[in-house]
C-alpha positions as CSV (number, residue, x, y, z in Angstrom):
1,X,0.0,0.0,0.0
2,X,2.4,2.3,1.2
3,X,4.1,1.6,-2.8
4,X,1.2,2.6,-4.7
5,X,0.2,5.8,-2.7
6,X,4.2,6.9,-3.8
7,X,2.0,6.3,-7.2
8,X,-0.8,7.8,-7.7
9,X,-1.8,6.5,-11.4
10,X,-1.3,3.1,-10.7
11,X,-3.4,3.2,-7.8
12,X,-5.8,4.5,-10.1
13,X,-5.6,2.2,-12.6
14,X,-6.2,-0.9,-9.9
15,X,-8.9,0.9,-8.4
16,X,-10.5,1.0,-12.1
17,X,-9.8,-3.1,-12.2
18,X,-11.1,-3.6,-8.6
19,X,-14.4,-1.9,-9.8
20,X,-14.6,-3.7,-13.0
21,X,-14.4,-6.8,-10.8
22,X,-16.7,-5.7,-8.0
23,X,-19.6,-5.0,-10.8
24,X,-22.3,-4.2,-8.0
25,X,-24.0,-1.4,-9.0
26,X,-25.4,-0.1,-12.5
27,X,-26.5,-2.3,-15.3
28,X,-25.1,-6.0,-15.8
29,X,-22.9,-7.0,-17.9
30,X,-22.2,-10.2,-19.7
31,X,-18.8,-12.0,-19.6
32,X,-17.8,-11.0,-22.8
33,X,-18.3,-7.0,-21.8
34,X,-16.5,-7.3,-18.3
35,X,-13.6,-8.9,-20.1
36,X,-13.4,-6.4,-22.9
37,X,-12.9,-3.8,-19.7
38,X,-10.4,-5.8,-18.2
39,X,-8.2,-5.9,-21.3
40,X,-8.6,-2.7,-21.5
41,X,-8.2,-1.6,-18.8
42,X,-4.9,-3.9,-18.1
43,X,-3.5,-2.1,-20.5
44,X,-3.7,0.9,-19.6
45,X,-2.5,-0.2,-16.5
46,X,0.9,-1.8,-18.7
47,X,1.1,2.1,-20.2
48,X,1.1,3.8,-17.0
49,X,3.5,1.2,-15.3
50,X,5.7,1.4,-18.4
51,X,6.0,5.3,-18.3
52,X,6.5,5.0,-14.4
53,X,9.1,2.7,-15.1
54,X,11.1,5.3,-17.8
55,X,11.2,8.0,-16.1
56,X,12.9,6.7,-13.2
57,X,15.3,4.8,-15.6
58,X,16.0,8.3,-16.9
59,X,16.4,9.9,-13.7
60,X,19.1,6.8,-12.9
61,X,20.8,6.8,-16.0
62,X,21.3,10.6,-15.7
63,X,23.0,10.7,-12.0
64,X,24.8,8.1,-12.8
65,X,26.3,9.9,-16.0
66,X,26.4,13.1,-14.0
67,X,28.7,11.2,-11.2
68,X,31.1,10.0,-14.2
69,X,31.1,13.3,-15.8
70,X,30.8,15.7,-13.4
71,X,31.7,18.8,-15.4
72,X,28.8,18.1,-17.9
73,X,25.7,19.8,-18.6
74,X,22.5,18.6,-19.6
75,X,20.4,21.1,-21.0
76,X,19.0,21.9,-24.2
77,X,21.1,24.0,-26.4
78,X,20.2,27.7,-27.0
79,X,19.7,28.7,-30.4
C-alpha cells in the first residue's frame, strides 16, 4: 500500500480493475463485456506502469552519467 500511494496512477488504474471486478451497481454485464474492460483496462494499466518505469530509468541513467562526468551539462542548447 504504502508503494502505490508513492504512485498515484497506478493506484488508479487498480482501483478501475477492482471496480470492474466488483460489478455491484449499474446495469449487468455479460462475460464478454467485463472482459473487454479488463483488457482494457490492463493495458492501460501496462502504459502507465511502463512510463513510471522510464522515467525513473531516466532519472538513474542521468545521475549516474552526472557522477562519471561531473563537469557536464545537460540542457538543451540555446539557439
Amino acid at each position: 500500500m504504502a508503494r502505490l500511494r508513492k504512485r498515484p496512477e497506478l493506484k488508479e488504474r487498480l482501483e478501475a480493475v477492482l471496480r470492474i471486478c466488483a460489478a455491484e451497481e449499474g446495469e449487468l454485464r455479460s462475460a464478454d463485456e467485463i472482459e473487454a474492460l479488463l483488457i482494457e483496462e490492463m493495458r492501460k494499466l501496462g502504459l502507465t506502469s511502463m512510463q513510471q518505469w522510464a522515467k525513473a530509468a531516466e532519472a538513474r541513467v542521468g545521475a549516474q552519467y552526472q557522477e562519471q562526468h561531473p563537469g557536464s551539462y545537460c540542457g538543451k542548447k540555446k539557439r
